[in-house]
C-alpha positions in Angstrom: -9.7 -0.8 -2.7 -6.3 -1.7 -1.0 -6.3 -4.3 1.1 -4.1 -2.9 3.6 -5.6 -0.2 5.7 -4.1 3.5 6.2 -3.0 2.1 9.7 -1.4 -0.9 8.6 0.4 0.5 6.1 2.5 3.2 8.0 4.9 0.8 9.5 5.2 -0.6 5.7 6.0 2.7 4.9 8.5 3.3 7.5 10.4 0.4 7.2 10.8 0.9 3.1 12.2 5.1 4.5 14.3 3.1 6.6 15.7 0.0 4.0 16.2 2.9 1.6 17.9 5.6 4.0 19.8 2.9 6.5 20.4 -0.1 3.8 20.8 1.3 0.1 21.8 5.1 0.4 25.4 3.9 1.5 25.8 1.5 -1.0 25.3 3.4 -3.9 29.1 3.9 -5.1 29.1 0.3 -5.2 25.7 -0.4 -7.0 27.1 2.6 -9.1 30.5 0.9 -9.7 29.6 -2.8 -9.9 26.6 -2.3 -12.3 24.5 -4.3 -10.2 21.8 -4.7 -7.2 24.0 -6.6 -4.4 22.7 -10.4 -3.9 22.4 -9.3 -0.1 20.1 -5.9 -0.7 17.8 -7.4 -3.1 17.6 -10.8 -0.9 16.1 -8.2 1.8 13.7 -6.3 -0.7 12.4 -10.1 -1.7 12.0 -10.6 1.8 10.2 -7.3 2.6 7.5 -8.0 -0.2 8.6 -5.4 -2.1 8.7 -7.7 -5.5 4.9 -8.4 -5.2 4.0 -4.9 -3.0 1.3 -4.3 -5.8 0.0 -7.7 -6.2 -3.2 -8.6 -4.7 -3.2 -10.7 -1.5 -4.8 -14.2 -2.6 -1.6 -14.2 -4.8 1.0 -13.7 -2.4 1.1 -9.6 -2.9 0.9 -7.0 0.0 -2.4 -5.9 -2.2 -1.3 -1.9 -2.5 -3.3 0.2 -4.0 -1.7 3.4 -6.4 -2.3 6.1 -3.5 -0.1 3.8 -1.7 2.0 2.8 -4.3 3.1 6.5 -4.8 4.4 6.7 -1.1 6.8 3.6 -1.7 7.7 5.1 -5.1 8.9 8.7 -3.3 11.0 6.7 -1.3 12.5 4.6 -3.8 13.3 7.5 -5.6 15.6 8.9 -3.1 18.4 6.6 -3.5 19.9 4.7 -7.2 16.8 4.2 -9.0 17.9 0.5 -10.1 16.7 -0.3 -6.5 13.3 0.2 -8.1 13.8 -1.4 -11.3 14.5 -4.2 -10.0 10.9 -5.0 -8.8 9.2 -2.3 -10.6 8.5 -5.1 -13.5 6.6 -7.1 -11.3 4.5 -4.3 -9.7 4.4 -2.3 -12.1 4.2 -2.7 -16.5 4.1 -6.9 -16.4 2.9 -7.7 -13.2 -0.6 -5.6 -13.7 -1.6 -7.3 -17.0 -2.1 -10.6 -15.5 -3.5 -8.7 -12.4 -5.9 -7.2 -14.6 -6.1 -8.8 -17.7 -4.6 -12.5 -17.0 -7.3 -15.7 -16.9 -7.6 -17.4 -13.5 -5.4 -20.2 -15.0 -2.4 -17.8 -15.9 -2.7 -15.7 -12.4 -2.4 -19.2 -10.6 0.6 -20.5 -13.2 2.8 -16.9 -12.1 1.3 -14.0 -9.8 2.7 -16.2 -6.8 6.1 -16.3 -8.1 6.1 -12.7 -9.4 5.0 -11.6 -5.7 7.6 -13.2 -4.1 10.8 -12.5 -7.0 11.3 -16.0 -7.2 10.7 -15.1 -11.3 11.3 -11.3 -13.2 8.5 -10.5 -15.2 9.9 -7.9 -18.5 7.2 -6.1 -20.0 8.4 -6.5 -23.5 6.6 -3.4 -25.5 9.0 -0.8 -27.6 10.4 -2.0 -30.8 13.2 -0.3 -32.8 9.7 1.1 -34.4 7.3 1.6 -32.0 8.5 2.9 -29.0 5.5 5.1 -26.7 2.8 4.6 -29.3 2.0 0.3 -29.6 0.0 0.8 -32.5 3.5 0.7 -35.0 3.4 -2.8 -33.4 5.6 -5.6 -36.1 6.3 -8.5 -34.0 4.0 -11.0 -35.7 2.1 -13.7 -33.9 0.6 -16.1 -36.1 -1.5 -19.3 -34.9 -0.8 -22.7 -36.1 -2.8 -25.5 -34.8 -3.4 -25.1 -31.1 -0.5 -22.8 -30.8 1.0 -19.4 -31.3 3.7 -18.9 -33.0 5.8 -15.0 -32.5 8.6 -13.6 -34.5 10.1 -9.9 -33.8 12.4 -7.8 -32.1 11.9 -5.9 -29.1 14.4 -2.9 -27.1 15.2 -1.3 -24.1 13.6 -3.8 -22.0 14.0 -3.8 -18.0 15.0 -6.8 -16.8 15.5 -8.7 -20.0 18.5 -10.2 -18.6 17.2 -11.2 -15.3 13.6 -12.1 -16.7 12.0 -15.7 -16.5 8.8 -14.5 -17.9 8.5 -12.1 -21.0 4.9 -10.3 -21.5 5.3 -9.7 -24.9 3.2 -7.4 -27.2 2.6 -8.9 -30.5 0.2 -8.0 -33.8 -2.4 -10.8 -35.0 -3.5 -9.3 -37.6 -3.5 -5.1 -39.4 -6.1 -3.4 -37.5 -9.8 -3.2 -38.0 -13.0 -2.0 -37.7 -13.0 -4.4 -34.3 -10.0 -4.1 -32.6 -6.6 -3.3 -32.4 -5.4 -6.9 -33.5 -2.6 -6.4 -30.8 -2.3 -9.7 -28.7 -0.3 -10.3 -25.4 1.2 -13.7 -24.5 3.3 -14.9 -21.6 6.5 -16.2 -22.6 8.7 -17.7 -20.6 12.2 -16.5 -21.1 13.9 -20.6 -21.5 11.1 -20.8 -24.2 13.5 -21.8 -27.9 13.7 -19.0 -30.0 13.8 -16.5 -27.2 17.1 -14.5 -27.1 18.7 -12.0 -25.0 21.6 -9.9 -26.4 24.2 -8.7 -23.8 22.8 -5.6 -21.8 22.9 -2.5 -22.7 25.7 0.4 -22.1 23.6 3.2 -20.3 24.0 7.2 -19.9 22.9 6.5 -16.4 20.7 4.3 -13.9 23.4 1.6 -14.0 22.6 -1.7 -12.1 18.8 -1.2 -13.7 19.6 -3.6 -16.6 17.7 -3.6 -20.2 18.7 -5.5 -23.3 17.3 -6.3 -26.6 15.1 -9.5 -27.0 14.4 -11.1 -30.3 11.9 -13.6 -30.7 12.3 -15.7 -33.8 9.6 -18.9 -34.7 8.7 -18.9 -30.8 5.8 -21.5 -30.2 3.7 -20.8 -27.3 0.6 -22.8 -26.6 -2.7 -20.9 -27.0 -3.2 -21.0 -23.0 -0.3 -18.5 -23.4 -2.7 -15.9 -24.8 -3.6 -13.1 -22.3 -7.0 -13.0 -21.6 -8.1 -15.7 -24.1 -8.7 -12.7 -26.4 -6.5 -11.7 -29.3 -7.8 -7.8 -28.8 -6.7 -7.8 -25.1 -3.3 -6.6 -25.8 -3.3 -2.7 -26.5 -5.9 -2.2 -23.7 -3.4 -4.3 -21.6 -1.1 -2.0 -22.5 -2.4 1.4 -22.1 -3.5 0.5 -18.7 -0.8 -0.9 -17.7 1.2 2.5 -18.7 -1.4 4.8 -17.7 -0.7 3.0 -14.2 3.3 3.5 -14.4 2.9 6.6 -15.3 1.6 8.0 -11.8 3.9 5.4 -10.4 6.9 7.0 -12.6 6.0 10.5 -11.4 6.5 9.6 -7.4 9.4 8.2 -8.5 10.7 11.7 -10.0 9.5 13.3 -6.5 11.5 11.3 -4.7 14.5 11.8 -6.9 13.8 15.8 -6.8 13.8 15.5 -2.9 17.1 13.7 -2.4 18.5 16.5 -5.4 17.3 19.2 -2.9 18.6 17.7 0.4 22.2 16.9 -1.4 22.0 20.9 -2.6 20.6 22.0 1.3 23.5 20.2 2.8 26.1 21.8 0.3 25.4 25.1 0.4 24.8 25.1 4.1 28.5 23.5 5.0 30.4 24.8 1.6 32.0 28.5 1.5 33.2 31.1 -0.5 35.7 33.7 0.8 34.4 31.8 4.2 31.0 32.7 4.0 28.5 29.8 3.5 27.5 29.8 0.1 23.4 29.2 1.3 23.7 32.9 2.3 23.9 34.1 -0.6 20.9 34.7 -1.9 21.3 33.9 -5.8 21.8 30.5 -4.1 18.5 30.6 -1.7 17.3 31.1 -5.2 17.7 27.9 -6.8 17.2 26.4 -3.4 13.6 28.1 -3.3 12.5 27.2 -7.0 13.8 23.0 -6.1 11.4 23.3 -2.9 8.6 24.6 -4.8 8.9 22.1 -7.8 9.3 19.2 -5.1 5.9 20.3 -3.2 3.9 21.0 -6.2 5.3 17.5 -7.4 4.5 15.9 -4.1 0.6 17.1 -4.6 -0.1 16.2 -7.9 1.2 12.8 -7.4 -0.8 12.4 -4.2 -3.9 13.5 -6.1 -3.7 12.1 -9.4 -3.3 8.5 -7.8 -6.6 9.0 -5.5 -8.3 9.9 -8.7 -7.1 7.3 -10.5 -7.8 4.8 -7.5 -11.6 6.0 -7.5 -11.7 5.4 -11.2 -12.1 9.3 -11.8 -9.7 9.9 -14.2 -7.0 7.7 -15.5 -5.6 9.0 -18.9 -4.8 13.1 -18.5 -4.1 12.8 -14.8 -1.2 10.1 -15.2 0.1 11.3 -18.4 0.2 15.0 -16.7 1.6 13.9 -13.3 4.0 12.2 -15.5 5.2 14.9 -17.6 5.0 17.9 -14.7 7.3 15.7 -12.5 10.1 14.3 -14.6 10.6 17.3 -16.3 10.6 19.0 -12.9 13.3 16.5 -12.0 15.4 17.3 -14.9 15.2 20.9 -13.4 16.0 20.3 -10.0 19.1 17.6 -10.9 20.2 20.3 -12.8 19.7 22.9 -10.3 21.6 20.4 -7.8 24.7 20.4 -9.8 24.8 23.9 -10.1 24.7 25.0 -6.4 27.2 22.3 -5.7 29.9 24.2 -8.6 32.6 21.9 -10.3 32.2 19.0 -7.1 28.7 18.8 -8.6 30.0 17.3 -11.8 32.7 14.9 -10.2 31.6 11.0 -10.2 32.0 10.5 -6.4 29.1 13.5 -6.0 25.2 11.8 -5.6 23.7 14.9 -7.5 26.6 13.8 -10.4 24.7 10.4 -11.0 21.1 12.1 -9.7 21.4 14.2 -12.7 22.2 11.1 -15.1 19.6 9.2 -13.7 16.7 11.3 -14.1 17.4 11.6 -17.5 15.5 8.6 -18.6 12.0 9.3 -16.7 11.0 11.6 -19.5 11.2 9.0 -21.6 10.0 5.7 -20.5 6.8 4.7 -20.0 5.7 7.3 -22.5 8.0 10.1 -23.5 7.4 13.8 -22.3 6.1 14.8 -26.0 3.6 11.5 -26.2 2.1 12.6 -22.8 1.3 16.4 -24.2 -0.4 14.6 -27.2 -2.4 12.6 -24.5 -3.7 15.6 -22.1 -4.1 18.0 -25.2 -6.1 15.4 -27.5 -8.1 14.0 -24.8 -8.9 17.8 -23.7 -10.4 18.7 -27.1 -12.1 15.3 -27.5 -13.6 15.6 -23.9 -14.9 19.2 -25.1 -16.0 18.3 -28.4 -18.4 15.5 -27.0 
């Protein structure tokens, strides 16, 4: 249950629309150009709660649940989505392992500062070998005395620059007949051993930073250990992801709704031989197939979260939110550029970097083909028992 009631958390709501709409939406040649989240935006998102909106209240959190989670996310996603990045670690992939999987000592030792941004937390998964599916896990974590001790390489993780805490995903031992033998440990990123290589050059989403983090003889002490348990860490995981992924899918909604205002707004004040182009009708077209994609996105989201809130389903539901709505980004950025013409692909144009951006949500947190292998395997399992 959410400890902030429907009530309350309208005028949470509203003031995120208005941050987003009044604050970032202007700024977002500069975030664009710079490669960065200006100091004085993400000093306001800090002070708005918006690093620790998903962390429970006794730790400093606003205490959201996932149906309310969604709402933020669809308005996130109308402006640069490394607004979101910034504090989607904390929220989101790190943040909920120790929510949900960290001992009371480790909660006490971080959620605080996680809640208020004062420390990043980097979900530190995909390897150059195991990207959406952890079990091709090779960073190592052997113990030696009364510690841990981790070597490996990880990629593509958000935040690595900016991180003072790494949740990092690490093999104990080959899997058996009881468990996994995938581990998670907090490290924190000043730990020796611990390195960052420079950030990453991306196709899009610039100012959401990632890097590669290698890990080489890291000694953590065994209170670092998620859980206590070594088996903790691919449950920690697929939860975790199953989570983003609904979280993922507002986020395309909300990208999908600014592509379809930006191609409203075009075709109703652009012309052709002086007639507006939105009369034409091969235009009202592509206009009517974005509105249909952004409402059926809009509905799935809504209900997938309330099932996963009441525990009803939280595996095919996330994984097809997540696959219906990114894709149906993709379609709609695409869309976008197209009723815009040859101003659509120009760099000053939002639908130009829309269409870069969305690129990437059918492939993080689980990539478009992983999630079909989800719905369709747990739909012949679930028939078969």
């Amino acid at each position: 249950m959410s400890a902030v009631t429907p009530e309350d958390f309208q005028p949470i709501l509203s003031l995120v629309r208005d941050f987003v709409r009044a604050k970032v939406v202007p700024r977002e040649r500069e975030i664009m150009d710079t490669d960065a989240i200006p100091d004085d935006l993400r000093g306001q998102a800090a002070e708005m709660g918006l690093f620790g909106y998903a962390i429970p209240e006794e730790w400093g959190g606003l205490g959201l649940d996932l149906t309310q989670d969604v709402e933020l996310a669809m308005e996130f996603g109308y402006t640069a989505l490394a607004l979101r990045s910034m504090f989607g670690t904390n929220n989101g992939i790190a943040g909920q392992v120790l929510v949900n999987f960290g001992t009371d000592e480790q909660k006490a030792a971080w959620l605080e500062r996680i809640a208020s941004g004062e420390v990043i937390a980097s979900f530190a998964l995909t390897e150059p070998g195991a990207g959406s599916n952890p079990a091709g896990l090779r960073t190592k974590a052997v113990r030696d005395g009364d510690d841990w001790v981790i070597d490996g390489e990880k990629c593509f993780i958000t935040n690595a620059p900016i991180a003072g805490l790494f949740v990092v995903f690490a093999r104990t031992r080959p899997a058996d007949a009881s468990g996994t033998g995938i581990a998670v440990f907090l490290v924190p990123a000043d730990t020796p051993g611990v390195e960052v290589a420079a950030k990453d050059k991306k196709m899009g989403q610039e100012g959401a930073w990632t890097a590669n983090v290698s890990f080489t003889e890291v000694r953590v002490p065994s209170s670092s250990l998620v859980g206590g348990d070594e088996d903790t860490g691919y449950r920690a995981a697929m939860t975790s992801l199953a989570r983003g992924r609904v979280h993922i899918a507002a986020l395309a909604v909300g990208t999908a709704q600014r592509a379809l205002d930006e191609s409203i707004a075009h075709a109703t004040t652009a012309t052709q031989g002086g007639t507006p182009i939105g009369d034409f009708q091969l235009v009202q077209a592509m206009l009517a197939d974005q509105q249909t994609g952004v409402l059926a996105g809009r509905a799935l989201v809504r209900e997938t979260a309330k099932r996963y809130v009441s525990g009803e389903d939280r595996r095919i539901g996330p994984s097809a939110a997540k696959l219906y709505c990114t894709e149906m980004a993709g379609r709609i950025a695409d869309l976008a550029v197209q009723i815009h013409g040859g101003s659509g692909y120009m760099r000053e144009m939002p639908v130009e970097r829309i269409y870069r951006d969305v690129r990437l949500l059918r492939l993080y947190e689980g990539t478009s083909e992983i999630q079909r292998l989800i719905i369709g395997g747990g739909l012949v399992r679930g028939a078969r028992r």
